[in-house]
C-alpha positions in Angstrom: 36.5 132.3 109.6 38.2 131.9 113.0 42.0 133.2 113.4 44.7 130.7 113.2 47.3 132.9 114.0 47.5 136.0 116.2 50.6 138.2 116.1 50.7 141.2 118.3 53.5 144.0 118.3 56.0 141.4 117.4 59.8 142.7 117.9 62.9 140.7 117.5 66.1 143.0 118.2 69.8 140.7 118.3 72.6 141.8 120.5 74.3 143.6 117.8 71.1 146.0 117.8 69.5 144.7 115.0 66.5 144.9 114.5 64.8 142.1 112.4 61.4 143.1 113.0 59.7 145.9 114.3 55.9 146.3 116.1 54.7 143.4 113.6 50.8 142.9 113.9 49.0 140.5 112.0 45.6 138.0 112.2 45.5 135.0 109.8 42.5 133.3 109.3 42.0 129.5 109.1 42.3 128.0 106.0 43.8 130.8 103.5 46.9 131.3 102.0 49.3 134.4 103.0 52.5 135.0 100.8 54.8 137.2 103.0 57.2 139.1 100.1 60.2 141.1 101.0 64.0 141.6 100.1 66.7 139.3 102.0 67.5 140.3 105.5 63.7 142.2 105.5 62.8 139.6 108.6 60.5 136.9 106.8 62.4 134.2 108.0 62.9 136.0 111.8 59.1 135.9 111.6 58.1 132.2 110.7 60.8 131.2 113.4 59.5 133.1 116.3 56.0 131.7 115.4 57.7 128.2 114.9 59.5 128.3 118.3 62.9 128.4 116.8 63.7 132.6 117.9 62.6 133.6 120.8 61.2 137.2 120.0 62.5 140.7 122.1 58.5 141.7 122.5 55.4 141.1 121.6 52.8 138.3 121.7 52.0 135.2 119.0 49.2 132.5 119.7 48.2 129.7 117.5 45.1 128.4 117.5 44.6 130.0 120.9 47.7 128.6 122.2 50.2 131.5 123.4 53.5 130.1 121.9 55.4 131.5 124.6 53.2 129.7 127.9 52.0 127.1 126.1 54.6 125.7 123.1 53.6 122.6 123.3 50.5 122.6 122.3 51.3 125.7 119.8 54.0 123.9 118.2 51.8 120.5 117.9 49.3 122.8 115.5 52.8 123.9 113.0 54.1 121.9 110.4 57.6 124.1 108.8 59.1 123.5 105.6 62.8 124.9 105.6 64.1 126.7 102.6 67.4 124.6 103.4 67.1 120.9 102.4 68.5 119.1 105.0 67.3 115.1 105.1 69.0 112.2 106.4 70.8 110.9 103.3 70.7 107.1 103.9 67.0 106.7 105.2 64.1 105.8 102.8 61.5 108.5 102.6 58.7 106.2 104.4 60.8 106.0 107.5 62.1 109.8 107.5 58.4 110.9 107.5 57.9 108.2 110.0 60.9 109.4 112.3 59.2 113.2 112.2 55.9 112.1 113.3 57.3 110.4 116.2 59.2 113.6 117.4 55.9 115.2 117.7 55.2 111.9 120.2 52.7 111.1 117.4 52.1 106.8 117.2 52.4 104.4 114.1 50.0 105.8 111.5 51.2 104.5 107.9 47.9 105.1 106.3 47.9 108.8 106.7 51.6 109.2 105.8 50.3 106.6 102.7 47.8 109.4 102.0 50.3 112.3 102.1 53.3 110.6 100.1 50.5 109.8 97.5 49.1 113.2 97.5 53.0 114.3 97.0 53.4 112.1 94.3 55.8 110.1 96.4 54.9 106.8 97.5 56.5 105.2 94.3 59.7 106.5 96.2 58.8 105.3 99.7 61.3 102.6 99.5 64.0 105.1 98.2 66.9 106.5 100.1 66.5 110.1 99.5 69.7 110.8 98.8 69.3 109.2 95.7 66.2 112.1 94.6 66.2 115.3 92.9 66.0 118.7 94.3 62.3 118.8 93.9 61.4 115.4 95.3 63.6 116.5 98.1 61.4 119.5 98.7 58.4 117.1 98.5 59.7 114.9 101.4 60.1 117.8 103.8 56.6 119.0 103.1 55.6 115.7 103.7 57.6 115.4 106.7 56.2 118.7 107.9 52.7 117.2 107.2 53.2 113.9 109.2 51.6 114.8 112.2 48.5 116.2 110.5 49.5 120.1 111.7 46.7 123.0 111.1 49.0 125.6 110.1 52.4 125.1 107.5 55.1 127.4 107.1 56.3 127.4 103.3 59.7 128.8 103.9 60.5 129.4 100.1 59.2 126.0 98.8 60.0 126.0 94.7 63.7 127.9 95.3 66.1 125.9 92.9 63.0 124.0 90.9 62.1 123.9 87.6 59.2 125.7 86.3 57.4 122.2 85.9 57.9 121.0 89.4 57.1 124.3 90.2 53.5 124.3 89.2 52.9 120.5 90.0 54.3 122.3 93.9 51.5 124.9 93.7 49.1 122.4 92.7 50.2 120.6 95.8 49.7 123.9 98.1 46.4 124.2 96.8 44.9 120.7 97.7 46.3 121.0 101.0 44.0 124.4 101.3 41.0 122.4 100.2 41.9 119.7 103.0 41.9 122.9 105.3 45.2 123.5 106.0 46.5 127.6 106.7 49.5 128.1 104.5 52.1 130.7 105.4 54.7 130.9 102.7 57.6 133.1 101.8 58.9 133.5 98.2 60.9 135.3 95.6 58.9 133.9 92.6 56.1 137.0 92.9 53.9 135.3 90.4 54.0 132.8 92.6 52.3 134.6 95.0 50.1 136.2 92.6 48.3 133.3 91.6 48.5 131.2 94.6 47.4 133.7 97.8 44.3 135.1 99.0 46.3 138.2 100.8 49.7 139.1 100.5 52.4 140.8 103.1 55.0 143.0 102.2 57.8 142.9 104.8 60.7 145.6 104.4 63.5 146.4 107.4 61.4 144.6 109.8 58.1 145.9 109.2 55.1 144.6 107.6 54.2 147.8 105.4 50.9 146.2 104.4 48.6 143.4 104.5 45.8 143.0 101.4 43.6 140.8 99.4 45.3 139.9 96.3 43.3 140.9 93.9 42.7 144.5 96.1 46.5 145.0 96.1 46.7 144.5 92.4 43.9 147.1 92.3 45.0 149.7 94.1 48.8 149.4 93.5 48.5 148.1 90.0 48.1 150.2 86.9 47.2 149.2 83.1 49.4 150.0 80.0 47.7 151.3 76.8 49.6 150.5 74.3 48.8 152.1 71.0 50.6 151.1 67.7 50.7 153.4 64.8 50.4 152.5 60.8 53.1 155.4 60.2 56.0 155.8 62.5 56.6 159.2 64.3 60.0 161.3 64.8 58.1 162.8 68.2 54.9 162.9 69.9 52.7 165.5 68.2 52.1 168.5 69.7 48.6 168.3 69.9 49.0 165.2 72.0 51.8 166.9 74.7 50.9 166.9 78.3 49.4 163.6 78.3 52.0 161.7 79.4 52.5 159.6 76.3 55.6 157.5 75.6 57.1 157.1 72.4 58.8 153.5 71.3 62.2 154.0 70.2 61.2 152.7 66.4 58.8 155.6 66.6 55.8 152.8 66.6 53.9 152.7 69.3 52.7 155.0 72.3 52.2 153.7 75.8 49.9 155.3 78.1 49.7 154.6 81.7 45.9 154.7 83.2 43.9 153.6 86.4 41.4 151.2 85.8 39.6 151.9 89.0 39.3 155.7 87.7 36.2 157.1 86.5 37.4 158.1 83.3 40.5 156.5 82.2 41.0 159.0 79.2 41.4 156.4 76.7 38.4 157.7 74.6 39.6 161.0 74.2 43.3 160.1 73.6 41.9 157.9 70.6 40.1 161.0 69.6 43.1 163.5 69.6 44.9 160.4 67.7 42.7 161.0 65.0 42.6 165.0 64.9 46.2 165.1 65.3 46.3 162.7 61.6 47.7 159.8 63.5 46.2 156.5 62.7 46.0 153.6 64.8 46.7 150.0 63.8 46.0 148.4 66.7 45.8 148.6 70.7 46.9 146.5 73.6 46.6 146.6 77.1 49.1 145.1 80.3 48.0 144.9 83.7 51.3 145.6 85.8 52.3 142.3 87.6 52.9 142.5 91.5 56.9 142.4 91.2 56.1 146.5 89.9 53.9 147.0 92.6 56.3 144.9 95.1 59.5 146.9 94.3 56.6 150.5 94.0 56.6 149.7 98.0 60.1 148.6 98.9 61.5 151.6 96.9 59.9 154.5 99.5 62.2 155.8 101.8 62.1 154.4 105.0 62.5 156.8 107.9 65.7 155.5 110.1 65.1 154.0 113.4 66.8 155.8 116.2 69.0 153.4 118.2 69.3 153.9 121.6 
């Protein structure tokens, strides 16, 4: 697949001396979905607004779809459609005309049947008549991805798009993010909700003082970052873990019924065989085993947790 998005040594530094981001290099590729994940303040949002025109950056270079957003903005900006974590829509105008009113500001003429296709794809066109004051939170968040879709952009910027919905809206939203990949749209989004991004992108950032630490494949990052937990419950609780079993970094449940054991699926022996072996030589019997794949918040705050080496300021 072609790039979308070219980011190169990307630096925004305010007059205060902070620096939101730091020497931030990344390629996205048309049509996928990238979840950027990081703490408040770790330069996210600094990072869809530079792309978006909104910041101007303090180095570096950005081009969308070949478009250098700095020398040619018009034509990058035409390409980007942003979705604002804030909700900010005109209260007294009908959701037809709002999505209406953004198109035009791109210069874009009169085209009801594609803003008919996208409030229907949004589940909103039995609101189209409807001031939008008078929706919910999540029908709000609706109308600004539609207004962010009016003039048919290649690229859209999810700046946290399910923050303050329900967990039904919330999966009716991802369903929505995932037809607008099969229509070929690139989809940028920032979240809190790591499951979100879990099940949703095909490669995931992780952002932390300004700097993009890594970029992976999903199901790569869950490999290599991830770990499964065996967990092992016992017919007869124990007092402690037997000494015939020390030094394998067992864990022992506070009821004295089960031991957890922490292994690497991508290892070549995992260990499990013999542990169940020295189970049974030590007179321990098993009633039954389990095993949890760690989720990406563990591996998220595994990354954000390393110490970061202080940038000198000049």
């Amino acid at each position: 697949m072609a790039a979308i998005i070219e980011i190169e040594n990307l630096s925004k530094q305010y007059r205060g001396g902070t620096k939101a981001l730091n020497d931030v290099s990344l390629t996205i590729e048309e049509g996928e979905i990238i979840a950027l994940l990081g703490p408040n303040g770790a330069g996210k949002t600094t990072l869809i607004s530079i792309i978006c025109g909104l910041v101007v950056p303090t180095g570096g270079a950005v081009r969308v779809g070949g478009h250098d957003i700095a020398t040619d903005w018009r034509a990058a900006r035409r390409l980007i459609g942003l979705v604002p974590q804030e909700i900010a829509l005109e209260p007294f105008e009908t959701v037809m005309n709002s999505v209406r009113f953004t198109r035009g500001l791109y210069g874009e003429g009169s085209d009801d049947a594609w803003i008919g296709q996208v409030l229907r794809s949004l589940a909103l066109w039995d609101k189209r008549d409807t001031p939008t004051k008078e929706l919910s939170g999540g029908m709000k968040r609706r109308v600004l991805i539609a207004k962010a879709l009016a003039h048919r952009p290649k690229v859209l910027f999810l700046d946290e798009p399910t923050a303050g919905v329900d967990v039904a809206l919330r999966r009716e939203m991802w369903q929505v993010v995932e037809q607008l990949r099969r229509d070929g749209v690139t989809i940028i989004l920032t979240t809190h909700y790591l499951e979100e991004a879990e099940e949703m992108a095909d490669r995931i950032g992780v952002i932390d003082r300004g700097r993009l630490l890594l970029i992976k494949p999903t199901a790569e990052l869950m490999g290599e970052f991830g770990k499964k937990t065996l967990t092992i419950e016992l017919d007869t609780p124990l007092s402690q873990i037997p000494p015939e079993l020390e030094g394998r970094e067992l864990r022992l449940s506070a009821d004295g019924r089960a031991l957890s054991y922490d292994y690497d699926t991508r290892a070549e022996r995992t260990g499990i065989a013999r542990l169940i072996g020295d189970l049974a030589r030590a007179g321990v019997t098993v009633r039954d085993v389990s095993t949890r794949q760690s989720n990406l918040e563990e591996v998220f705050m595994s990354l954000v947790s390393e110490p970061q080496h202080e940038e000198e300021t000049a």
